[in-house]
C-alpha positions as a Markdown table, in Angstrom:
| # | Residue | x | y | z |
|---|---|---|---|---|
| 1 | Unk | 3.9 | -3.1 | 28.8 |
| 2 | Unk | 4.3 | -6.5 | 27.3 |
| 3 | Unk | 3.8 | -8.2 | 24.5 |
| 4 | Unk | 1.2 | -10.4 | 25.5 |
| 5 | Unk | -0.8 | -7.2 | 27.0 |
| 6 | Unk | -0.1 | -4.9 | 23.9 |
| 7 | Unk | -1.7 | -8.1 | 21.6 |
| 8 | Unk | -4.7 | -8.2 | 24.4 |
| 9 | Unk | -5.4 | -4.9 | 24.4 |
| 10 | Unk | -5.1 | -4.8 | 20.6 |
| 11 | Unk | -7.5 | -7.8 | 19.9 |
| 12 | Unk | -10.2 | -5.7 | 22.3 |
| 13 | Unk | -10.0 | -3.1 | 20.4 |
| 14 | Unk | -10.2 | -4.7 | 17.2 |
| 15 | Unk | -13.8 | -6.7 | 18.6 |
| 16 | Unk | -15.2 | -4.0 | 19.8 |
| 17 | Unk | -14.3 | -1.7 | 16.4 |
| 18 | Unk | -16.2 | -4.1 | 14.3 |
| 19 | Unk | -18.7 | -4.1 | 16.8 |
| 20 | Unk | -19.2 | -0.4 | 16.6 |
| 21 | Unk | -18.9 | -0.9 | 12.7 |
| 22 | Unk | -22.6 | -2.3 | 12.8 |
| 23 | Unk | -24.4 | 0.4 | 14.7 |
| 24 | Unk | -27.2 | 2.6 | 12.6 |
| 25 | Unk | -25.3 | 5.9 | 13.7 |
| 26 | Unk | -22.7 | 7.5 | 11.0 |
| 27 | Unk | -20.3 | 8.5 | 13.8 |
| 28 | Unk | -20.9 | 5.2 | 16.5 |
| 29 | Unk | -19.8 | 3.8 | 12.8 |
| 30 | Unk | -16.2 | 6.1 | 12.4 |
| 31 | Unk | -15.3 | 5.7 | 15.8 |
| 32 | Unk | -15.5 | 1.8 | 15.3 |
| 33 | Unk | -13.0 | 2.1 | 12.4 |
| 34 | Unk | -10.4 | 4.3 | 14.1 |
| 35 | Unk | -10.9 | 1.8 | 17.4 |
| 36 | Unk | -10.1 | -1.1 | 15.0 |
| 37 | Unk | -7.0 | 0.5 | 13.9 |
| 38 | Unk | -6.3 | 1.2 | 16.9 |
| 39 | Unk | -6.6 | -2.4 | 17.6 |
| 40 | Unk | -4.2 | -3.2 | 14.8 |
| 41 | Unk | -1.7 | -0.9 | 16.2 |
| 42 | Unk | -1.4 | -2.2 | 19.7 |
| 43 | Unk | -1.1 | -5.8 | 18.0 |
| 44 | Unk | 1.7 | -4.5 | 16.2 |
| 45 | Unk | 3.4 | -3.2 | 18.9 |
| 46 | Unk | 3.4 | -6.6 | 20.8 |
| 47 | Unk | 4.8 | -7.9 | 18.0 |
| 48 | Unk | 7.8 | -5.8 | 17.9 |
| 49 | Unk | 8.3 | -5.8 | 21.7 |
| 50 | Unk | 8.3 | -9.7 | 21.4 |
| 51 | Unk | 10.9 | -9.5 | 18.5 |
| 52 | Unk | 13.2 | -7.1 | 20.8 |
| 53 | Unk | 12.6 | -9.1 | 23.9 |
| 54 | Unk | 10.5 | -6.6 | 25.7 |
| 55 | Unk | 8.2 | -9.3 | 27.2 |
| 56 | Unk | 8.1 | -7.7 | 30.5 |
């Protein structure tokens, strides 16, 4: 994938993480930090596929 749909992907992730963050229930709360990360991950790997040109 590209960069641009590794940073999309990523920046979903991230959104809907914090979202998850919010809810009343412990473990809605833990999966919406692990989906952030996630999020922050994906971003990353757009970034590196950018710096090596991988923009497909």
């Amino acid at each position: 994938m590209g960069e641009f749909t590794e940073k999309v992907k990523g920046e979903t992730n991230e959104v809907v993480g914090k979202v998850k963050q919010e809810s009343g229930n412990p473990e809605t709360r833990a999966e919406g930090k692990d989906q952030e990360t996630k999020g922050e991950m994906q971003e990353d790997k757009g970034e590196v596929e950018g710096a090596m040109g991988n923009d497909i």
